[in-house]
VOPA-971619 format. One record per residue (C-alpha): x, y, z; residue number from 1; residue in one letter. Coordinates in nm, 2 decimals, always signed. Example, Ala and Ser with C-alpha at 12.3 -4.5 7.8 and 13.67 -1.06 7.14 Angstrom:
<recs>
@x->+1.23 | y->-0.45 | z->+0.78 | pos->1 | code->A
@x->+1.37 | y->-0.11 | z->+0.71 | pos->2 | code->S
</recs>
This chain:
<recs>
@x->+0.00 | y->+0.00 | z->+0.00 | pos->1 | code->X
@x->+0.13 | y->+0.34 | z->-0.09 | pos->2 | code->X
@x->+0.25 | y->+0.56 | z->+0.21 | pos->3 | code->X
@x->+0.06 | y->+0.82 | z->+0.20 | pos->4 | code->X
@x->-0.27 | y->+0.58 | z->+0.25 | pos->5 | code->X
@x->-0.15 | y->+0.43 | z->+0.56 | pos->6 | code->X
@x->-0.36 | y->+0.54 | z->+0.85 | pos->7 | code->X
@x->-0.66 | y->+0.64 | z->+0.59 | pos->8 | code->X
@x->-0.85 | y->+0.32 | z->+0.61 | pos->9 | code->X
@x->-0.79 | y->+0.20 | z->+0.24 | pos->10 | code->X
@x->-0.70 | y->-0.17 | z->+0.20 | pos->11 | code->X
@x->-0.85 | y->-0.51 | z->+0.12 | pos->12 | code->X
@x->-1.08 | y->-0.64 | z->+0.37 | pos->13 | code->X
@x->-1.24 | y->-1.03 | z->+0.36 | pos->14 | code->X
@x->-1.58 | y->-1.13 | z->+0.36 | pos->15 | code->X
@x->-1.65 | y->-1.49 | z->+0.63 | pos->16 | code->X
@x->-1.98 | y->-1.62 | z->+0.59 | pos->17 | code->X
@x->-2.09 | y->-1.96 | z->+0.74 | pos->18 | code->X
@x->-2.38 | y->-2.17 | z->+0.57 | pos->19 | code->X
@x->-2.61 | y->-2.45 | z->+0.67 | pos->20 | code->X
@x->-2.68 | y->-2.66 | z->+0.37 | pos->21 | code->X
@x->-3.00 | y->-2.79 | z->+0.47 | pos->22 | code->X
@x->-3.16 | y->-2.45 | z->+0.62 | pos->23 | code->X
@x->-2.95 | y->-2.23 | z->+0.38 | pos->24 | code->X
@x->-2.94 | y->-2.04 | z->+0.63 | pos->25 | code->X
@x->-2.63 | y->-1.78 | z->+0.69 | pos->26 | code->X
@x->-2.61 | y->-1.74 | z->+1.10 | pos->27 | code->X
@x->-2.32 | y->-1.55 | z->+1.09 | pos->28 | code->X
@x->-2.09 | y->-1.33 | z->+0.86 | pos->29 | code->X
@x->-1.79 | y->-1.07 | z->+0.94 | pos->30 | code->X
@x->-1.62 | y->-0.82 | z->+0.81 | pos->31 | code->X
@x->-1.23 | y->-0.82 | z->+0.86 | pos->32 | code->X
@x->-0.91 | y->-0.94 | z->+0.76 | pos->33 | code->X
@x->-0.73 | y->-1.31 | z->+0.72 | pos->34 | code->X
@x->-0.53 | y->-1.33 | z->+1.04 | pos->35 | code->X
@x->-0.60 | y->-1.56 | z->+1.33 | pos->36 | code->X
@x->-0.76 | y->-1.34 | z->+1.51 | pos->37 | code->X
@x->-1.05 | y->-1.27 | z->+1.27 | pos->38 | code->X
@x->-1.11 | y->-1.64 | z->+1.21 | pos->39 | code->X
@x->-1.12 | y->-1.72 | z->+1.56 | pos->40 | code->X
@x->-1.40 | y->-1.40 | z->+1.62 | pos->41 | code->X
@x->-1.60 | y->-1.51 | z->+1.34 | pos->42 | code->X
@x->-1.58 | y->-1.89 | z->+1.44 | pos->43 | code->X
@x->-1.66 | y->-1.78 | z->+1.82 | pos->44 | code->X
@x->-1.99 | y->-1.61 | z->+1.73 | pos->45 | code->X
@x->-2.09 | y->-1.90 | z->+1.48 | pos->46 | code->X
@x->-2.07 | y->-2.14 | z->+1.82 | pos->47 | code->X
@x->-2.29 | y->-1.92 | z->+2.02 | pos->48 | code->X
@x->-2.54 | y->-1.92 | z->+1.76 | pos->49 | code->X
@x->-2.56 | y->-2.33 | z->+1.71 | pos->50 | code->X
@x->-2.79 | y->-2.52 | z->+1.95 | pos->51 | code->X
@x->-2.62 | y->-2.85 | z->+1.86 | pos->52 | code->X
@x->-2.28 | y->-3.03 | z->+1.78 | pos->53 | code->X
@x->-2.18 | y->-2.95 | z->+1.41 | pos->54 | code->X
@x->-2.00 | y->-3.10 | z->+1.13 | pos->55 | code->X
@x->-1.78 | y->-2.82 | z->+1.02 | pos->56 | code->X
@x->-1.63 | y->-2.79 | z->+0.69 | pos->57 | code->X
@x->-1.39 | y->-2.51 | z->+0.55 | pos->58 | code->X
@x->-1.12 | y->-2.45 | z->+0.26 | pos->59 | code->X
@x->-0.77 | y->-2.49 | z->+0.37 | pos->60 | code->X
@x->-0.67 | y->-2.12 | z->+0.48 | pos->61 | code->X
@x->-0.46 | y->-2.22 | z->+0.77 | pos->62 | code->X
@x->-0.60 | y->-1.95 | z->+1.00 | pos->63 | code->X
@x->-0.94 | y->-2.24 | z->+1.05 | pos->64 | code->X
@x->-0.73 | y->-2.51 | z->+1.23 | pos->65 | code->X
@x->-0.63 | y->-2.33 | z->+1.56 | pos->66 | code->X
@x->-0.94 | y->-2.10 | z->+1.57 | pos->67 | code->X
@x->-1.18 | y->-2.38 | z->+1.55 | pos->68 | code->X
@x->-0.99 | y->-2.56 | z->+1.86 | pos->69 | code->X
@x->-1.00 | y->-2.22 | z->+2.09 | pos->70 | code->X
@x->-1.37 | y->-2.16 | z->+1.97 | pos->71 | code->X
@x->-1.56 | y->-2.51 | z->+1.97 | pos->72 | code->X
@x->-1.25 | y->-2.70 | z->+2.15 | pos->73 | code->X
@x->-1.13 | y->-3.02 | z->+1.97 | pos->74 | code->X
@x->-1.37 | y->-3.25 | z->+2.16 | pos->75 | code->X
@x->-1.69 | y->-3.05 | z->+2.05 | pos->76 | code->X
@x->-1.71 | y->-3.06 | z->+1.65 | pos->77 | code->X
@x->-1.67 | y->-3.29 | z->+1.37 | pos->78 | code->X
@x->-1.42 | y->-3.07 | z->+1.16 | pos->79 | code->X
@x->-1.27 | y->-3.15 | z->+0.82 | pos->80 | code->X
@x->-1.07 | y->-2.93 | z->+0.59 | pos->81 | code->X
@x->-1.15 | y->-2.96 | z->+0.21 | pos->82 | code->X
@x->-0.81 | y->-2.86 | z->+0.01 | pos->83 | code->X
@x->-0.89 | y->-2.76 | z->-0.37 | pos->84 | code->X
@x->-0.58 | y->-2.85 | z->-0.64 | pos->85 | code->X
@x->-0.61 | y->-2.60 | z->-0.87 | pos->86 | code->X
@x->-0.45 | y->-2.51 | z->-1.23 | pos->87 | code->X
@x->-0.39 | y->-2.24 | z->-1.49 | pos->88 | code->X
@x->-0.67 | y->-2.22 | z->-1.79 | pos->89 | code->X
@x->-0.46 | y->-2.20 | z->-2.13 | pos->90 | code->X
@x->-0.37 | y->-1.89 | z->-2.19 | pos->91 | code->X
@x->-0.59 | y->-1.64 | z->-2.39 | pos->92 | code->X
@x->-0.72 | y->-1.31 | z->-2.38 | pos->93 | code->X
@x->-1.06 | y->-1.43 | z->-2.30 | pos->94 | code->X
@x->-0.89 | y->-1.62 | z->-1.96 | pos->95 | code->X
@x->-0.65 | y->-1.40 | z->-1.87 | pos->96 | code->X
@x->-0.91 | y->-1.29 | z->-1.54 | pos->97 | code->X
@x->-1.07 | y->-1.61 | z->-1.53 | pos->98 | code->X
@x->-1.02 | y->-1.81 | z->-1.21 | pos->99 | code->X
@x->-0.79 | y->-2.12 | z->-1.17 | pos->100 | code->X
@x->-0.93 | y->-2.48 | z->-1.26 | pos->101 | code->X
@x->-1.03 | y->-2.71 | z->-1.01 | pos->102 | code->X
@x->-0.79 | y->-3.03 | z->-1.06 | pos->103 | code->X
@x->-0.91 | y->-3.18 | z->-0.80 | pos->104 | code->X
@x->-0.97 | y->-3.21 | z->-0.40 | pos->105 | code->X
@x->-0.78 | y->-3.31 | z->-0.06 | pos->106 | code->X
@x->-1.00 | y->-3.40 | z->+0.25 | pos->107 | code->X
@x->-0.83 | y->-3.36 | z->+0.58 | pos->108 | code->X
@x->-1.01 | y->-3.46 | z->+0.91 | pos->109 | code->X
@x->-0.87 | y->-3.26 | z->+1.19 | pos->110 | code->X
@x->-1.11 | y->-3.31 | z->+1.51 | pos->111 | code->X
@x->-1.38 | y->-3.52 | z->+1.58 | pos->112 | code->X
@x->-1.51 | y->-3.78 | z->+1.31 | pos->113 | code->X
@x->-1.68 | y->-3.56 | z->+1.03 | pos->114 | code->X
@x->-1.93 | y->-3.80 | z->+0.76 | pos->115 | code->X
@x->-1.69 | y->-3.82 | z->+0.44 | pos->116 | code->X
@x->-2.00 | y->-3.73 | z->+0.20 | pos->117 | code->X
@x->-2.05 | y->-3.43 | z->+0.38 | pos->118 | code->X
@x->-1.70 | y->-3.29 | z->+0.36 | pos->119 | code->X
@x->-1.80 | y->-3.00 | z->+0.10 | pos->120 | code->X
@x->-1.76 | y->-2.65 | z->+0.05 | pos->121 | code->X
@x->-1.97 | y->-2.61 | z->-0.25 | pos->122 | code->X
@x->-2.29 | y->-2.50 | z->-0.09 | pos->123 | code->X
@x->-2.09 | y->-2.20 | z->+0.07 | pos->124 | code->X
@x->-1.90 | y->-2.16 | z->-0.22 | pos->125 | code->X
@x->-2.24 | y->-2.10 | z->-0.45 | pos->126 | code->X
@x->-2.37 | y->-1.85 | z->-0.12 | pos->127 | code->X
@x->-2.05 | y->-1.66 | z->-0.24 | pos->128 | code->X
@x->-2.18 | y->-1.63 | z->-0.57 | pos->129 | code->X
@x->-2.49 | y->-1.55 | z->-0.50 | pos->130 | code->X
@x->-2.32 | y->-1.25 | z->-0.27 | pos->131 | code->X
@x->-2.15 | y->-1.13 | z->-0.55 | pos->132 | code->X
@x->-2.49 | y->-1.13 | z->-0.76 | pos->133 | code->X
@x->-2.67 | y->-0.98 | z->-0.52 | pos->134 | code->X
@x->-2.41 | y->-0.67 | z->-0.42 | pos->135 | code->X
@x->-2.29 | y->-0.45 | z->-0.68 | pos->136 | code->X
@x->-2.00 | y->-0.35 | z->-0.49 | pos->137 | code->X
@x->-1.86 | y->-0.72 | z->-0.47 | pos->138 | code->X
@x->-1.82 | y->-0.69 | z->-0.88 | pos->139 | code->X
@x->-1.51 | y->-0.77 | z->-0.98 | pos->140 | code->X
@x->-1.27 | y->-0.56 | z->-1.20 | pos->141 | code->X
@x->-1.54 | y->-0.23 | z->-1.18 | pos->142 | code->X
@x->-1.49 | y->+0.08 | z->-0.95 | pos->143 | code->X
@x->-1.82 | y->+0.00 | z->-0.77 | pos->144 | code->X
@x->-1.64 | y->-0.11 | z->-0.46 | pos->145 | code->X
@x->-1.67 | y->-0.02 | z->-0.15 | pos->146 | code->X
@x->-1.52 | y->+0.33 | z->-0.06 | pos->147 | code->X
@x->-1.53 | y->+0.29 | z->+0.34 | pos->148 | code->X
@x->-1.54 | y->-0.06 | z->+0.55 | pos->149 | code->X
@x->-1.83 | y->+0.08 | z->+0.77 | pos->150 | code->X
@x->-2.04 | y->+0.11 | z->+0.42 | pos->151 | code->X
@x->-1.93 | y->-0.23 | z->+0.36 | pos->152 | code->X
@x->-2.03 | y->-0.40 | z->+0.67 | pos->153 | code->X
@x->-2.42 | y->-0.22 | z->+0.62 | pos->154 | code->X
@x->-2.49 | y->-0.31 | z->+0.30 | pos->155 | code->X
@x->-2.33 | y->-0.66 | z->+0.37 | pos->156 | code->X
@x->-2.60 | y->-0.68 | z->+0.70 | pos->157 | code->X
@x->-2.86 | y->-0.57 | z->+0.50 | pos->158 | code->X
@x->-2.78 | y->-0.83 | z->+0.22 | pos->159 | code->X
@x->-2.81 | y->-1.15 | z->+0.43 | pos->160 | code->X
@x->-3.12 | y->-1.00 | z->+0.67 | pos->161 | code->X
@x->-3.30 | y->-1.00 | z->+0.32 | pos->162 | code->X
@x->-3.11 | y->-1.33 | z->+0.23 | pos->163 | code->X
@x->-3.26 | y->-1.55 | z->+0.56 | pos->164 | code->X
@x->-3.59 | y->-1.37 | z->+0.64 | pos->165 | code->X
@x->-3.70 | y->-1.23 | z->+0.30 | pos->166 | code->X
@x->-3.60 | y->-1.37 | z->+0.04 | pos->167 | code->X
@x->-3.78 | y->-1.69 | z->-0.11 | pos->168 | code->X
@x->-3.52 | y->-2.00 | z->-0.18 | pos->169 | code->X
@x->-3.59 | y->-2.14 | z->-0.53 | pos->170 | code->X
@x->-3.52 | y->-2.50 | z->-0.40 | pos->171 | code->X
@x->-3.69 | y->-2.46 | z->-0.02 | pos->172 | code->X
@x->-3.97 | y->-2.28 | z->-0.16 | pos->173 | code->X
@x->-3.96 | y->-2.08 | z->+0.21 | pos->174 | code->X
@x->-3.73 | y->-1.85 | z->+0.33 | pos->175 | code->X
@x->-3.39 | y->-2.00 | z->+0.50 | pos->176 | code->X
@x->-3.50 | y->-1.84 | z->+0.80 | pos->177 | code->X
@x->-3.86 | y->-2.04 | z->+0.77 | pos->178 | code->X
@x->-3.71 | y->-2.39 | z->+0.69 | pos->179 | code->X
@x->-3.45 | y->-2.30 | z->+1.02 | pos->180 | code->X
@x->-3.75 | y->-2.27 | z->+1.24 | pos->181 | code->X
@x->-3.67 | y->-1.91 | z->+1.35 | pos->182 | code->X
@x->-3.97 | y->-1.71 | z->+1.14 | pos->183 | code->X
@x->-4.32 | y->-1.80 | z->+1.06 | pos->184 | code->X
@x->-4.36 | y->-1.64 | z->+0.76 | pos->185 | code->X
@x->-4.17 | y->-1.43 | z->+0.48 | pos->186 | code->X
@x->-4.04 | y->-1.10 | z->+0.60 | pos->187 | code->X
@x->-4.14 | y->-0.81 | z->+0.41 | pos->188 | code->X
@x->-3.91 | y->-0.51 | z->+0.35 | pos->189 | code->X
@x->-4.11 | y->-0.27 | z->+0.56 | pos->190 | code->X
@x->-4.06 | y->-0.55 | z->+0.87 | pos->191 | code->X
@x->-3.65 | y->-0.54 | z->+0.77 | pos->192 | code->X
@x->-3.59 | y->-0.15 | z->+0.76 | pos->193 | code->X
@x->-3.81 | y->-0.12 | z->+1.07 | pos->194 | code->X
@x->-3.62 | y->-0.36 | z->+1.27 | pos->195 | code->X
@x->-3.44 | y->-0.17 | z->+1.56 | pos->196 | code->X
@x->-3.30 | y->-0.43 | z->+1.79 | pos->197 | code->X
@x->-3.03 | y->-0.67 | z->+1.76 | pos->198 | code->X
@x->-3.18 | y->-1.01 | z->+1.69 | pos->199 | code->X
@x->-2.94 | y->-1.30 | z->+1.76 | pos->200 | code->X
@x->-3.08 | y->-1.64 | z->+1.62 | pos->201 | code->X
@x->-2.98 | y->-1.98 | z->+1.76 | pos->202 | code->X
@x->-3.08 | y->-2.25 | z->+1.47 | pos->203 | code->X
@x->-3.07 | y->-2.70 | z->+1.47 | pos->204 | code->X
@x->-3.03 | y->-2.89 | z->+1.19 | pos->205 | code->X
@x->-3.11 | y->-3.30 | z->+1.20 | pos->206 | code->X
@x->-2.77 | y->-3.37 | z->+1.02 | pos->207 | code->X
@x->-2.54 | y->-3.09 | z->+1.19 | pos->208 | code->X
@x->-2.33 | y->-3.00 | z->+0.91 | pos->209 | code->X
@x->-2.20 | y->-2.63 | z->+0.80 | pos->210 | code->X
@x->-1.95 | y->-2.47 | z->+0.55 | pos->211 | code->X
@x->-1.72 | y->-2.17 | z->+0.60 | pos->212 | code->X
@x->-1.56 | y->-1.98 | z->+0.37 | pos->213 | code->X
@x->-1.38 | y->-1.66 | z->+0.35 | pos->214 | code->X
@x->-1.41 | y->-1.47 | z->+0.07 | pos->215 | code->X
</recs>
C-alpha cells in the first residue's frame, strides 16, 4: 500500500460467511481481515449461535485449524478441511481474469469424526456467488467497490437480513429463516428497515453439518 494511505483506512478487507446446507441459512458473517484473530472472532460467534454439535467444513486457509480448537475446543465438533488443487486455464485473452481450474480435492479430518460425504464446500462456495450477484459493490474488476469498510459491513448486514428472512429460496420454496425454524412467515421489507433491535438467532439442523468460507 502506498504511504501516503496508511492510517486512511484503504486496504483489502475479507468477507466470512458460514452456511447451513440444509436450512440455507447464513447465522453468521464478518467483516475483517485473514489473520487468526479474525477467524477465531467469526468462528466464536458462529458457536454461540448453534444449538447442537456441528460437522464443520472449511477450505484450507490455515487461519481455520487453531481457531476452530479455541472456539468449539477439539472434543466438540466434527471438523474437516476440504483442500482444492487448482491449475492455470490455457492462456488467452478471453482467460487471462478467469479463475484457476479445479484439478481436484484433498479432505483432511482434523477433530472429531466428520461423515466423508458431507465434507463440502460447494454450498458456501455457491452462497458466495450468489453474494457477489446480489451486491454491486462485490463486482469484480469495476470501481463500484466499497469506498469505506463501515459502508461495507451495512450493506453486507442488510444483504443477508434480506437473504434469511425475505427472500424466497428457489429449492426450499420458504425463506432460510422459515425452513431453520426461526420465522413463521416471509419478511417483508417494511418488517426489515423497521427492525431496531439486535436479533441473535440460535438455529438446529437434523444432520449438523456447516461450511465456511472466506471470501
Amino acid at each position: 500500500m502506498p504511504k501516503h494511505l496508511e492510517g486512511s483506512g484503504a486496504g483489502d478487507v475479507w468477507t466470512w460467511v458460514a452456511l447451513d446446507p440444509d436450512t440455507k441459512l447464513v447465522p453468521c458473517w464478518f467483516i475483517g481481515n485473514r489473520s487468526g484473530q479474525a477467524a477465531y472472532h467469526f468462528l466464536s460467534d458462529l458457536k454461540g449461535r448453534l444449538a447442537n454439535r456441528v460437522q464443520l467444513t472449511s477450505d484450507s486457509l490455515g487461519t481455520y485449524r487453531e481457531a476452530t480448537a479455541r472456539a468449539f475446543g477439539t472434543d466438540n465438533i466434527d471438523y474437516a478441511m476440504l483442500h482444492k488443487v487448482y491449475g492455470s486455464p490455457p492462456p488467452s485473452p478471453e482467460t487471462r481474469y478467469s479463475p484457476g481450474v479445479c484439478m481436484g480435492t484433498k479432505k483432511a479430518v482434523l477433530y472429531g469424526k466428520p461423515d466423508h460425504k458431507h465434507i463440502s464446500t460447494s454450498h458456501v462456495e455457491r452462497q458466495n456467488l450468489t453474494m457477489r450477484m446480489s451486491m454491486r459493490r462485490f463486482t469484480r474488476l469495476t470501481n463500484a467497490f466499497s469506498k469505506k469498510v463501515e459502508n461495507l459491513e451495512h450493506a453486507v448486514a442488510l444483504h443477508y437480513m434480506h437473504y434469511n428472512f425475505c427472500r424466497i429460496h428457489q429449492t426450499l420454496r420458504v425463506t432460510p429463516a422459515m425452513e431453520a425454524g426461526i420465522a413463521d412467515h416471509v419478511w417483508s421489507i417494511e418488517e426489515l428497515v423497521r427492525l431496531k433491535f439486535e436479533i441473535k438467532f440460535v438455529i438446529t439442523t437434523d444432520c449438523g453439518v456447516a461450511s465456511v468460507g472466506c471470501h
